[in-house]
C-alpha positions in Angstrom: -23.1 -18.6 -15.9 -21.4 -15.7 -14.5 -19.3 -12.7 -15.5 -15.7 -11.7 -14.3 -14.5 -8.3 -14.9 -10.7 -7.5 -14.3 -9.8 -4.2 -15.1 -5.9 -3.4 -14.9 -3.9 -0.4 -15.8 -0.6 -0.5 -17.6 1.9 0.1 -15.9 0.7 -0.5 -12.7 -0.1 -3.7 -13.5 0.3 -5.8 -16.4 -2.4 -7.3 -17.6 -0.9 -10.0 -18.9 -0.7 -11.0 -15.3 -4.5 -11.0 -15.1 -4.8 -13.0 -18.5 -2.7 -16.2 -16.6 -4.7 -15.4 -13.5 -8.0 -15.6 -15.7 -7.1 -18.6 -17.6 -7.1 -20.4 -14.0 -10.0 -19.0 -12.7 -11.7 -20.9 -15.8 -10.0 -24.0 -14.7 -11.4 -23.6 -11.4 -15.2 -23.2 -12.5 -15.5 -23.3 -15.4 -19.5 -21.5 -15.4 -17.2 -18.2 -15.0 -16.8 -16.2 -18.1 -13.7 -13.8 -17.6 -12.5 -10.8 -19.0 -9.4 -9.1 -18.8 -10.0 -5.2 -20.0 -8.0 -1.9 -19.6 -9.5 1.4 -19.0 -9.5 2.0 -22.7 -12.2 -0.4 -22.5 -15.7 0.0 -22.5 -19.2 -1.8 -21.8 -19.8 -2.2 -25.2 -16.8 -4.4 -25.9 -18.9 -7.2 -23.7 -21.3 -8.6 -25.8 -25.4 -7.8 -25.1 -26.1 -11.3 -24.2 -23.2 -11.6 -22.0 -24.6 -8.8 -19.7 -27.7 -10.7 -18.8 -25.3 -12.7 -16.7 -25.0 -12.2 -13.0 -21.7 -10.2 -13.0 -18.8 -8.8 -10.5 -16.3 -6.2 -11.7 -12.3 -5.8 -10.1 -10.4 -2.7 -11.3 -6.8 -2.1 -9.8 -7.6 1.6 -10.6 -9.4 4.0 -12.4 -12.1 2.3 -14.7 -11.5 5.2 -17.0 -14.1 4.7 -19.9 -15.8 1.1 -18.5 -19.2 1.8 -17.1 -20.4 -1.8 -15.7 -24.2 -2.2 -17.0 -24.9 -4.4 -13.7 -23.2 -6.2 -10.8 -21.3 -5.1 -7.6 -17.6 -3.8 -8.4 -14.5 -3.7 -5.9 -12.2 -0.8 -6.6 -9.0 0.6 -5.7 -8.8 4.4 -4.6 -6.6 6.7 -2.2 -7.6 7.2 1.5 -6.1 10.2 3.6 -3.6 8.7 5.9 -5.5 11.1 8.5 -8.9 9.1 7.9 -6.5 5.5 7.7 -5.3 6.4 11.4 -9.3 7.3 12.9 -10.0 3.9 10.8 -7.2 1.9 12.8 -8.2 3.3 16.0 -12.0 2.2 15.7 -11.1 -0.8 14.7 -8.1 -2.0 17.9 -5.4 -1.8 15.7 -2.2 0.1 17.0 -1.1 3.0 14.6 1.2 5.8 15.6 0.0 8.8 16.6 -0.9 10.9 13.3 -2.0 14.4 13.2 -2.5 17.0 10.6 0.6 19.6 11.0 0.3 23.3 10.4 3.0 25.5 10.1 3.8 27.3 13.9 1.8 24.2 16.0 3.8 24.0 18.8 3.8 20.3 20.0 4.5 19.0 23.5 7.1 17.0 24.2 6.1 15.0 27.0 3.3 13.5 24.7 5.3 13.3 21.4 9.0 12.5 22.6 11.6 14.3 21.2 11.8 13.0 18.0 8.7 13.0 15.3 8.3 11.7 11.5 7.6 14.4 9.0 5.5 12.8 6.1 4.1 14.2 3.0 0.3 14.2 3.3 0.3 14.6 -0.8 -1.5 11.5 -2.0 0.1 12.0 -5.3 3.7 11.4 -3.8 3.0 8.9 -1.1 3.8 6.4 -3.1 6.9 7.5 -4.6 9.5 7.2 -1.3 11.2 9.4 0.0 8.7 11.2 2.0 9.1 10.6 5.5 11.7 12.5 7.6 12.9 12.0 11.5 13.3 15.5 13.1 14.1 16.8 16.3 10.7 18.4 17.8 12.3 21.4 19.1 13.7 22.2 16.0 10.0 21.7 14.5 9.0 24.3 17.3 11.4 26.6 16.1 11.6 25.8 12.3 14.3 28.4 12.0 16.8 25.8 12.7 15.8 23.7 9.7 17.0 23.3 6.3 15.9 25.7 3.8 14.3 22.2 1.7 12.9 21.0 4.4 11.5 23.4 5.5 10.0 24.9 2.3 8.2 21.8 2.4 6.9 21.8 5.2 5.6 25.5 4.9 4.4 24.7 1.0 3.2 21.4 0.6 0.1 19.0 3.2 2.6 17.5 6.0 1.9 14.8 8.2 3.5 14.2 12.2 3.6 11.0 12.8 4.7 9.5 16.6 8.5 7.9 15.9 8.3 4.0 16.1 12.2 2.8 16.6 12.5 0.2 14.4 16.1 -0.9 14.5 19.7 0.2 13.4 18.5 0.7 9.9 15.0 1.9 9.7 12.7 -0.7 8.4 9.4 -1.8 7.6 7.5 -4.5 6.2 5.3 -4.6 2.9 2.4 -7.0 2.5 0.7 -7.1 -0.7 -3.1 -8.5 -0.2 -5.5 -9.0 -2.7 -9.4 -8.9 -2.2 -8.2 -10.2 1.4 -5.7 -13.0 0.7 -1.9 -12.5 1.1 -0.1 -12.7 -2.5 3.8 -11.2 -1.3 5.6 -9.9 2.1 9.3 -8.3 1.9 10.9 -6.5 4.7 13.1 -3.5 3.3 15.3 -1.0 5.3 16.9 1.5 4.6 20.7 1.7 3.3 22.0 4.1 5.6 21.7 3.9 9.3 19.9 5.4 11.7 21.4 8.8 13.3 22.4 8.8 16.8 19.4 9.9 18.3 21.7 11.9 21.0 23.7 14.1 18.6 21.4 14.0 15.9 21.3 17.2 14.1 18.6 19.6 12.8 18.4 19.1 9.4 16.1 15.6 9.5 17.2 12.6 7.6 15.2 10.3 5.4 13.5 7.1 6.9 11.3 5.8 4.2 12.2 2.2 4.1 9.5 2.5 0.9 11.9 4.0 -1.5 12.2 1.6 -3.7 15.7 2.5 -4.8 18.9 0.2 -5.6 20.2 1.0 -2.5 17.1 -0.5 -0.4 18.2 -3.7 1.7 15.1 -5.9 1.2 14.1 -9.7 1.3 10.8 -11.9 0.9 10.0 -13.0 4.5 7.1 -14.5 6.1 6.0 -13.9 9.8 2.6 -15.2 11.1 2.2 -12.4 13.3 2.6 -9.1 11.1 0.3 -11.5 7.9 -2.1 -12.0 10.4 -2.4 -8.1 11.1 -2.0 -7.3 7.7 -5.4 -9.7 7.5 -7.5 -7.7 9.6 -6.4 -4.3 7.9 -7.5 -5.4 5.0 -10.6 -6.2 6.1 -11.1 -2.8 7.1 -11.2 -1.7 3.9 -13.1 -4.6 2.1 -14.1 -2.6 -0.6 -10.1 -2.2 -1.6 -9.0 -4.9 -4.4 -5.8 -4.3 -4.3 -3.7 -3.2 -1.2 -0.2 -2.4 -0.2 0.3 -2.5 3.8 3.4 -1.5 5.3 3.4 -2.4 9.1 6.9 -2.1 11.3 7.7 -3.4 14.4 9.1 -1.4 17.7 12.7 -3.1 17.9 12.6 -2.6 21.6 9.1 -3.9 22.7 8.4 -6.1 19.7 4.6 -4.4 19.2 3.4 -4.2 16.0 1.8 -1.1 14.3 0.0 -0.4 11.1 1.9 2.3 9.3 -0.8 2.6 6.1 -2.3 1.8 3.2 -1.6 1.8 0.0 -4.8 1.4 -1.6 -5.1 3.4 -5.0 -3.9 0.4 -6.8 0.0 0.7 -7.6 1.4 -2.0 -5.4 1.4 -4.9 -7.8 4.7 -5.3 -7.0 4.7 -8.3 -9.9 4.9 -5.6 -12.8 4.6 -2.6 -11.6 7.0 -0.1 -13.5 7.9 1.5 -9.7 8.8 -1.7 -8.2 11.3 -2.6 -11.6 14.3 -1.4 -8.7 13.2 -3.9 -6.7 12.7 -7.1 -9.2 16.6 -6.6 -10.4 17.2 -8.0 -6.7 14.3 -10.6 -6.6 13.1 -11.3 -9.7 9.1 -11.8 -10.7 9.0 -14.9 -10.2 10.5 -15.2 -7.2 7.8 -13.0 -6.2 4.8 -15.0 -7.1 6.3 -18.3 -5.9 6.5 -16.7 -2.4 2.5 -17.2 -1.6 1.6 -18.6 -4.9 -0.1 -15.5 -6.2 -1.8 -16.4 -9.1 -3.5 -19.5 -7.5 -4.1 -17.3 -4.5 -5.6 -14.5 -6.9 -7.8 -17.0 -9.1 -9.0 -19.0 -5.9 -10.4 -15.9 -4.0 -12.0 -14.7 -7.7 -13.4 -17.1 -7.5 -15.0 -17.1 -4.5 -15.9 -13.5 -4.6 -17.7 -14.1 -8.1 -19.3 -17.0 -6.8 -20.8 -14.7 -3.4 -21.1 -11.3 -5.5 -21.8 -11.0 -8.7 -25.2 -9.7 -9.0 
């Protein structure tokens, strides 16, 4: 016998999800003993006995108050998109250029271009859209010529610069979900409004996070072997990550593919997560775990991992 801990938090993931997902990883073996906790939840609501099992622990999150008495335990948490980029780079997979930006860096343009991404290096907002902006480098160079918003926010607040990746008329980006390696959704979203003209385009930046997961978003389920097999070997980059949220886009021009980051703190459940509820009034839930057959997906690879870890 063996013990299955799966920890999810409400509201970023219902664990009601995790009960279907549990109740199929006993059909699969059925010498797996699952439980489905939040972090309210503690080691003492398993019973003594129970705990002499070998034993593998999954949390989407903070385990808050749960303390696992034994076993190995995956675990979601936030990475600095500075360390995701060095992490790309060692491991062969094309990322745009990302640096650390300090207010009155002067950038060259014959190695950056003449237009760069301004992105919030807040981990507490990254998630929330909205936080990457197009500028003009020489108006960077000479902030004067920004917006007062923009930037106070770049003078207040961690900023990213970020190499610009054209990715079409409307900028756009693709999302794979994976979980403990396996592919559970892809949608490709853009944004509503188009692009600027990149000849005229004024000072004062413009917003192209394809992420924001507003009303407005244009976005669809796809599949593409090329970008799922990237988002494969990303995750396996950060095997220690349950639960991840890739966004990759494509160079309309040249057709590369580059990893853009990861989401890996644990609120991409995009099943039942309160900040994708915009999102499933255009393509409902179940829609969403048809597309790769999620729960399945999730229950077989729990399966598997349990099977290989628990300890």
């Amino acid at each position: 016998m063996r013990n299955l801990i799966l920890i999810a938090r409400p509201g970023w993931q219902d664990p009601k999800d995790f009960e279907e997902i549990a109740e199929r990883v006993r059909k699969f073996d059925r010498y797996i003993k699952v439980f489905v906790f939040t972090p309210e939840n503690t080691s003492d609501d398993i019973k003594r006995e129970d705990w002499r099992h070998p034993t593998l622990t999954v949390t989407m999150g903070d385990m808050g108050g749960f303390k696992p008495k034994r076993g190995r335990f995956f675990y979601n948490r936030k990475i600095s998109k500075v360390r995701q980029a060095e992490l790309f780079m060692s491991n062969g997979i094309r990322t745009p250029k990302t640096i650390a930006y300090n207010a009155g860096m002067v950038l060259d343009r014959v190695e950056w271009g003449r237009h760069v991404v301004v992105k919030t290096n807040d981990l507490s907002q990254t998630s929330k859209g909205e936080s990457a902006y197009l500028v003009q480098l020489d108006s960077l160079n000479d902030p004067s010529s920004l917006p007062d918003t923009l930037r106070e926010r770049i003078h207040s607040s961690p900023v990213l610069l970020q190499e610009f990746v054209p990715t079409g008329p409307h900028a756009t980006s693709y999302r794979v979900g994976t979980f403990l390696g396996r592919i559970i959704h892809m949608m490709k979203k853009s944004t509503a409004a188009p692009m600027p003209n990149l000849e005229n385009m004024v000072s004062e930046g413009t917003s192209i996070d394809s992420n924001h997961d507003s009303a407005s978003a244009a976005r669809e389920l796809v599949t593409d072997d090329e970008i799922m097999a990237l988002a494969i070997k990303i995750a396996d980059v950060f095997p220690g990550l349950p639960l991840l949220g890739i966004d990759i886009i494509r160079h309309v021009e040249t057709g590369e593919l580059f990893a853009l980051e990861v989401n890996g703190g644990g609120n991409t459940w995009q099943f039942s997560s309160r900040q994708a509820a915009h999102g499933r009034l255009i393509i409902g839930k179940e829609e969403r775990v048809k597309q790769f057959d999620a729960w399945n997906t999730c229950a077989r690879v729990l399966v598997e991992k349990t099977r290989s870890h628990a300890s």
